[in-house]
N, C-alpha and C positions, 0 to 999 in steps of 0.2 A: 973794309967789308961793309953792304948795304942788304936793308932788307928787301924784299921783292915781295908783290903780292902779283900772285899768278889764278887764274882763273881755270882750276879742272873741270875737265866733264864729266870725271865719275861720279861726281859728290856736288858738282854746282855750287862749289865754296867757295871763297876765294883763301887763299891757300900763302902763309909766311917763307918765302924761301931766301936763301942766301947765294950771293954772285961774286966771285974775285975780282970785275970787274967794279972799282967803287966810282965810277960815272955814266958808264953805258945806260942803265935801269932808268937813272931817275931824267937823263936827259931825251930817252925814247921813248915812255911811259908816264907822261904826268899824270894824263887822266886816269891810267888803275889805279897811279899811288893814290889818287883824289877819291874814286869812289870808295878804295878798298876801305880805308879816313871813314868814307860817310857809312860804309857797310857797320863796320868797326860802333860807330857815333848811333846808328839805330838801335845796335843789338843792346846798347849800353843803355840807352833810351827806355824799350823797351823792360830791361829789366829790372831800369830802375822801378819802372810802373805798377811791376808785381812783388818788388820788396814789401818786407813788415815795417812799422813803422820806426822800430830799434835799427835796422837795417838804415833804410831813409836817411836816418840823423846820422849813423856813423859816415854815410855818402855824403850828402853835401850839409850838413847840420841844419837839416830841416826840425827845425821840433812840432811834435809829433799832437798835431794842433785839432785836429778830428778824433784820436783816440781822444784826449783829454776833452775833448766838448763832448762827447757823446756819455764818456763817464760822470759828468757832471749832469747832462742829462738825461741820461737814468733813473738817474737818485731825485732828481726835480718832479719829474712827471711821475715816477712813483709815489712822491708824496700827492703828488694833484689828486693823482688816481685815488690813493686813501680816503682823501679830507672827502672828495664829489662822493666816494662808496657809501661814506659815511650818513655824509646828507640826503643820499639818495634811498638808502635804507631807512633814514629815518620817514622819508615820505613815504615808503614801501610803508610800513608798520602803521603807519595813518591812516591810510587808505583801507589795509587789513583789520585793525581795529575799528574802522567805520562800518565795514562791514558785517564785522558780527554786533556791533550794536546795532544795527537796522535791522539784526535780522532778529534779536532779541526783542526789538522793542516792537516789532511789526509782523511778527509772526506769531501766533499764538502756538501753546505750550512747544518751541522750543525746544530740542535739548541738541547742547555741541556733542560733534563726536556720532550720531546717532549712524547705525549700518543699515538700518531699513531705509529708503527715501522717505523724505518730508512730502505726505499724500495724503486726502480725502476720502472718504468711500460713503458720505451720506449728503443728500442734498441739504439737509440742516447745517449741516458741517461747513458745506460751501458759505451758504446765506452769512453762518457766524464766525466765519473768518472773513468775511469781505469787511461787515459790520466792522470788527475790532481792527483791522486795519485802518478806516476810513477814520475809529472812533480815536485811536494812538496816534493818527498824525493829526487831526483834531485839539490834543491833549500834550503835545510836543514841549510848550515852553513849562510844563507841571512835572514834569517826565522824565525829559534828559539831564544828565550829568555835564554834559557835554556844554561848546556854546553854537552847537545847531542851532538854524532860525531859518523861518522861511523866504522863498525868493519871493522878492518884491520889485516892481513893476510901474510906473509910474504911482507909484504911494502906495496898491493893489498888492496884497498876499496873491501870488500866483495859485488858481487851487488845483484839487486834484482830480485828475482823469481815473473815469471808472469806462471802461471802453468792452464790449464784448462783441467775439468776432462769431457768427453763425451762417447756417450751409440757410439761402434764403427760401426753401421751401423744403421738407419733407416728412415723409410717412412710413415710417418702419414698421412692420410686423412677423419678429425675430418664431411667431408660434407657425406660424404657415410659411415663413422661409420667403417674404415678398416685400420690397419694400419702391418705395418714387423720391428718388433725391433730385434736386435742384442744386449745382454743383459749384455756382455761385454763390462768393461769402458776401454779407452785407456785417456791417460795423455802426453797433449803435454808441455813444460817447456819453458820461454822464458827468458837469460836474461839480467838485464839490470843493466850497471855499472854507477854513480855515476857521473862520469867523462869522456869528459868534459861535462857541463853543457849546451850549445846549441848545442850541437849535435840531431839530428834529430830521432822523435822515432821509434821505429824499427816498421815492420806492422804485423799486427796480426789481423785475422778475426775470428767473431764467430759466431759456427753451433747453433742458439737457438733452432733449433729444437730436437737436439741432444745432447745439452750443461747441463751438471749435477750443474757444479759449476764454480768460477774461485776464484782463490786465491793466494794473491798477499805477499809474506813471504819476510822481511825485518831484521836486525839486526839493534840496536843503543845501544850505550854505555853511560854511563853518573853516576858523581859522586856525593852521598849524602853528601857534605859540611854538612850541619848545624847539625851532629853528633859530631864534631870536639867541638862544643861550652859546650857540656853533659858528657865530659871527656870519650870520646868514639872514637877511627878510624875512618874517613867515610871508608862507601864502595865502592865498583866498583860493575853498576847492567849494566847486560848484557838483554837489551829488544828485545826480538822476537815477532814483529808483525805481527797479521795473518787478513789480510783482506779478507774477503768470500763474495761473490757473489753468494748466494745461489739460484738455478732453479731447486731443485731435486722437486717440486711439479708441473713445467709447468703450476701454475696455472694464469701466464699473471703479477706474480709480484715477484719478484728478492729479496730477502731482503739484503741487506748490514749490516754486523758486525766485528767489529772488535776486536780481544783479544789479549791481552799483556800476553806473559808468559815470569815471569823474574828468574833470574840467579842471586845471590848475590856471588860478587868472592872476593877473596882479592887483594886489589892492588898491583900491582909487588914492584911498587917504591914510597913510602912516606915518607915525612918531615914534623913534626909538630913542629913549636916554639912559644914561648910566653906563658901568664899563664896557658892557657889552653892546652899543649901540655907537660909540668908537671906535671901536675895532671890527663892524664889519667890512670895509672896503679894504681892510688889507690883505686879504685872499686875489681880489681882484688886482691887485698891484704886483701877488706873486705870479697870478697867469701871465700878467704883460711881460712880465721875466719869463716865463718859460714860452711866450711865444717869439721872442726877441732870438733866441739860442736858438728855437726850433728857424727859424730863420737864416741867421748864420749858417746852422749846419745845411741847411736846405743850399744855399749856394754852395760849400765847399762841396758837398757830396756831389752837387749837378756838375761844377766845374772838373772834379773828377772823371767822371763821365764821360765829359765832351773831351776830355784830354786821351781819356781811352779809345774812345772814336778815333780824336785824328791820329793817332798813334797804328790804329788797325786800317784806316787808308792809307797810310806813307807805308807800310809793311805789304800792302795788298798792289800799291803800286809797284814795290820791290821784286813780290814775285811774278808778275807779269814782266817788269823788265827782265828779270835776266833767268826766267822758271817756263816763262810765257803759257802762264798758268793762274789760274784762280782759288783764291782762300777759300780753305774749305769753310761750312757753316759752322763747326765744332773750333775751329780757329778763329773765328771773327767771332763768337760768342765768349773767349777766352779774354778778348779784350773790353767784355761789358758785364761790369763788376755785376752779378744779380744782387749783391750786399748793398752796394747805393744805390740800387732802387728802391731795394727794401727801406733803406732809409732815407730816400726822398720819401717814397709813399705812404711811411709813418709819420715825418715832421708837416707833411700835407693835414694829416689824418687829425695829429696835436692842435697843429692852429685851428683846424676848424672847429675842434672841440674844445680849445681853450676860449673861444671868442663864443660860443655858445655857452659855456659854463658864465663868461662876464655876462653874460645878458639875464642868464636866468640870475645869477646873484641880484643881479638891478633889478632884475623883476620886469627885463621887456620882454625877455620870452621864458613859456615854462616848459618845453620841449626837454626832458627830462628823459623820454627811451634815447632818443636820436641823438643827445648830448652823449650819451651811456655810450652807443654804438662809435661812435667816433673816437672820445678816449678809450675803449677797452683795446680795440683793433689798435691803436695806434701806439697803445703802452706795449700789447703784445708781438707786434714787430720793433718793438724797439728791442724791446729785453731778448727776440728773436735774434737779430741786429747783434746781439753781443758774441754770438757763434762763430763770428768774422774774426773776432779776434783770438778766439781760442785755436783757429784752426790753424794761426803762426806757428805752433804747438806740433809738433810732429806728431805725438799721442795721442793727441784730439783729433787732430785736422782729417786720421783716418775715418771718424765716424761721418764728418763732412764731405768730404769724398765718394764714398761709400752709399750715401743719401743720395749723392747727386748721379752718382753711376747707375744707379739701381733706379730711380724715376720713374727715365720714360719704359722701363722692362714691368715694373709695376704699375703703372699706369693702364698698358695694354693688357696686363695680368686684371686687372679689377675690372676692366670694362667685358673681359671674357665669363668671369664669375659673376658680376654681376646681371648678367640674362640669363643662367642659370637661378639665380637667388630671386631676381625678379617673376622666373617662370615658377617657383613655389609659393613665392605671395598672393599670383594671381589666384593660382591652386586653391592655398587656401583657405584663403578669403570667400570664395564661393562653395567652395566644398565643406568646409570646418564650419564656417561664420554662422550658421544657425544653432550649433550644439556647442560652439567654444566662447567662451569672453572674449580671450584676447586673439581670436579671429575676427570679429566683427565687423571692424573694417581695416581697409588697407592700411593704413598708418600702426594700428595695433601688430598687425599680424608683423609689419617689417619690423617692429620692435622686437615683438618676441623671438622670431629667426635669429636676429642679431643678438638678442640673450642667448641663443641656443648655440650661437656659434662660439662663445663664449664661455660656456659650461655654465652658465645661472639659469635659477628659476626652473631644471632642464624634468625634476618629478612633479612639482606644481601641473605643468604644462602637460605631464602625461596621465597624472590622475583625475584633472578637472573636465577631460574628455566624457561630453554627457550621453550615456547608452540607451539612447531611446531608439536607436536603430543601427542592430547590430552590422550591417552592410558598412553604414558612415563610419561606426565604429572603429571595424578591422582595416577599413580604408585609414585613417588618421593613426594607426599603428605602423603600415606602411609609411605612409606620406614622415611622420617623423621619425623612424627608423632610415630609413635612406636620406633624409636630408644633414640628421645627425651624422653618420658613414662618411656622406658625400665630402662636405665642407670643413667636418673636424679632422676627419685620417685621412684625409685627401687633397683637397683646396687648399686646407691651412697648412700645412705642412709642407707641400709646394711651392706657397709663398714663404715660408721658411727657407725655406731651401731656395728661392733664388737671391735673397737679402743675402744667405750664408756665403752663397758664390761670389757674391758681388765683392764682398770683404776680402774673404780668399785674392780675388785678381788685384783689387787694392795692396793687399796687402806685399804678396809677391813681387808687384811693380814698384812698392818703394823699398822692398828690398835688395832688388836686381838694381834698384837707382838706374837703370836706361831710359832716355827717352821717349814717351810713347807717341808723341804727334808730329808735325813738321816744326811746328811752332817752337815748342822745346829742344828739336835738336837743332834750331836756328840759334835757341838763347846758349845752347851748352858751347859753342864754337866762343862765348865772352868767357873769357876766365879774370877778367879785372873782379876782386874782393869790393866788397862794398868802402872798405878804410885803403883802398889803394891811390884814391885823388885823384882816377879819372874820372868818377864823374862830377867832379868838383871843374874840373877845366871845361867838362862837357857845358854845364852851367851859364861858368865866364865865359863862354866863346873861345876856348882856350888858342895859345900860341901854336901849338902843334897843330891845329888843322890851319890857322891862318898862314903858315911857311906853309902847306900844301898848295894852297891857290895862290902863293904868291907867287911859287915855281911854275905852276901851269901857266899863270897870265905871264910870266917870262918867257915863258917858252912858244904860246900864240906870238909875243911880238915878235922872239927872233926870226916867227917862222916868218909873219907877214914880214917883215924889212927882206929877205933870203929872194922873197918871192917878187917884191918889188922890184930886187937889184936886179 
């Protein structure tokens, strides 16, 4: 008795049958026994493809060499991530702390915490706050705690800019309702050097009736010591102080602010000794370790890949031969893992942030946001990355599933609601934004929606509505009564409800266990177990397919010699 593989047309399968005739088949038919072999050799290919990694090993004793690089990089790059947080907060708190001494030391009376803004309301006031600012950075090395010190310049204290911005002609008169502006600003600059220190201040008058602004620009230098303790360089941060004087409102009140924008440079000249000046570079020598891994893994993941690729053309070729028909797009996306992209485009994400983090340790760059960005994204699709493997997991794998079902139904779900949600911002933002806070402008009001949809902040929001016109009033009792209605017992519940569905149909379909695509009921037609050894021979080139084509090229000769004679 012989096997036969026969070719139905109900099912377009090829199909095991049995013949009493044990020579007829194999001497009339090499070429099905040969495809049905390579049909047989695809589906076993193919499945191998989408095994777990447990799986894998018991098929041809692959060990399981990406699960273990990835868990080992995890735990690497989690720690990078810590140590950088760490250091990176500490500069945060430098900078923070710079700032409220500047603002101590250069603002007169001061107080933190204050709810009123920091503002003017007499011209004397102005004149003797210019004064004690001009006369504190003056006074800087008697002063600070700190090791502030001025920028310098070819041997030159850099001084300070006294600069005020005014409308260049006009004439108000608020009693008869008449006024001649000239709507061009002119900018007068005064300045003033460091040195010596009783020297007498220069004089300077100002037009308030014409006066836009004034603003008072300084430079200070100063060095982050307590990096030096974290096996790290201090810095050199270069502070540009902008004191503003603001009267672009004439409204009888001045506000005073001040902003620090800094510069992080490398120092020209450093000496580190003792334990701690030893062991900085050895950070640096764990990045080259975690970019070494991320590297490794970057080729096996990409090799994966391209393995998935030719895997969905020799299948895509398959059903044109003998379907004469084309893969659909939800099948040929089956064979491109979005997991190894995910984790190509995190081990991308690592290197580039591990080769920024060595530079800023060296101190050749101090790109400190854009280092942040790079490792946060890159730790965070890693640790994403780990959801690959949970979803081997039958009990997991449904919430995986279930995400990936539900997408693109959510996607079009959010872009529906969202032109709803947007046509209430624009709302109002114009309608609200004069009597509410947090309408003011568009960025607030889309915060507080999305607090609203939320259930936070939701009586703040309805009592800080200001009644100075009861019309706007009753309108913003609407406007957030129907927005609340709309998107809490409506919107959101909808989208409940199609996440719930989504689950439901997942969940049904791995308990029916049927096939749902072509793809799958191509792979259910392999019943070989992973510990069964075929795909151990698929591997070695096994014997059993090489008797297939030794039969057919038998059977081409006898034909060519039949035909000769």
């Amino acid at each position: 008795m012989s096997i036969i593989l026969d070719m139905e047309e109900s099912d377009d399968l090829y199909d095991v049958r049995e013949t009493n005739d044990p020579s007829s088949w194999e001497d009339q038919h090499p070429q099905c026994l040969q495809d049905g072999a390579k049909v047989q050799r695809l589906r076993r290919k193919i499945k191998y493809y989408f095994m777990n990694p447990c799986e894998k090993y018991h098929a041809r004793g692959r060990k399981p060499w990406k699960l273990i690089l990835q868990i080992i990089k995890i735990a690497i790059i989690t720690i990078q991530l810590v140590l950088f947080g760490l250091s990176n907060q500490m500069v945060v708190t430098f900078k923070d702390e710079n700032l409220m001494t500047f603002k101590h030391l250069f603002l007169k009376d001061y107080v933190d915490g204050g709810i009123a803004p920091y503002a003017l309301y007499r011209q004397a006031d102005v004149y003797d706050h210019i004064e004690y600012v001009i006369q504190q950075y003056r006074l800087l090395h008697n002063i600070t705690l700190s090791n502030h010190e001025y920028e310098e310049k070819h041997s030159v204290y850099t001084p300070l800019l006294l600069c005020q911005e005014f409308y260049r002609n006009g004439t108000i008169y608020p009693s008869n309702e008449t006024f001649e502006i000239d709507a061009h600003v002119d900018t007068e600059c005064l300045r003033v050097y460091p040195q010596p220190v009783h020297e007498a201040l220069p004089h300077f008058k100002l037009d308030f009736i014409r006066l836009i602004s004034v603003k008072i620009t300084f430079v200070l230098k100063a060095i982050n010591l307590q990096t030096v303790r974290h096996r790290e360089l201090p810095d050199c941060y270069d502070f540009t102080l902008i004191i503003t004087f603001n009267n672009q409102a004439h409204s009888g009140q001045i506000k005073v602010d001040l902003e620090n924008e800094v510069d992080i440079n490398e120092c020209r000249q450093w000496k580190v000794t003792g334990a701690y000046g030893r062991s900085i570079y050895l950070t640096v020598l764990f990045d080259c370790l975690i970019i070494i891994i991320c590297i490794i893994s970057f080729a096996l993941c990409t090799r994966s890949v391209i393995t998935g690729i030719q895997l969905q053309l020799e299948y895509s070729r398959y059903c044109r031969k003998h379907f004469s028909k084309e893969l659909s797009w939800s099948d040929k996306l089956e064979f491109v893992s979005g997991w190894y992209i995910l984790i190509i485009v995190s081990d991308t994400l690592t290197i580039i942030g591990s080769l920024l983090k060595i530079e800023i340790q060296t101190k050749v760059l101090t790109s400190y946001d854009v280092c942040s960005i790079f490792l946060g994204t890159g730790t965070m699709f890693v640790w994403i990355g780990v959801i690959r493997y949970m979803g081997y997991f039958k009990k997991y794998n449904i919430l995986i599933l279930t995400l990936r079902a539900a997408f693109p139904n959510v996607i079009r779900f959010i872009c529906c609601a969202g032109i709803i949600y947007l046509s209430y911002c624009f709302c109002g933002w114009i309608v609200l934004g004069p009597y509410h806070e947090k309408f003011r402008t568009l960025n607030t009001v889309s915060e507080c929606l999305f607090s609203l949809i939320n259930g936070d902040d939701m009586f703040p929001t309805f009592k800080n509505m200001q009644q100075k016109n009861s019309l706007v009033w009753m309108f913003s009792r609407v406007y957030l009564y129907t927005f609340v209605s709309l998107f809490i017992y409506m919107i959101l519940s909808l989208f409940i409800t199609l996440i719930t569905d989504t689950y439901d149909t997942i969940k049904q379909e791995q308990q029916s266990g049927s096939p749902t695509s072509e793809l799958q009921r191509f792979l259910s037609e392999c019943k070989d177990l992973p510990n069964s050894g075929a795909y151990r021979l698929d591997k070695n080139n096994s014997c059993f397919l090489n008797c297939f084509n030794n039969r057919c090229r038998k059977y081409r000769t006898q034909e060519r010699l039949t035909s000769e004679a």
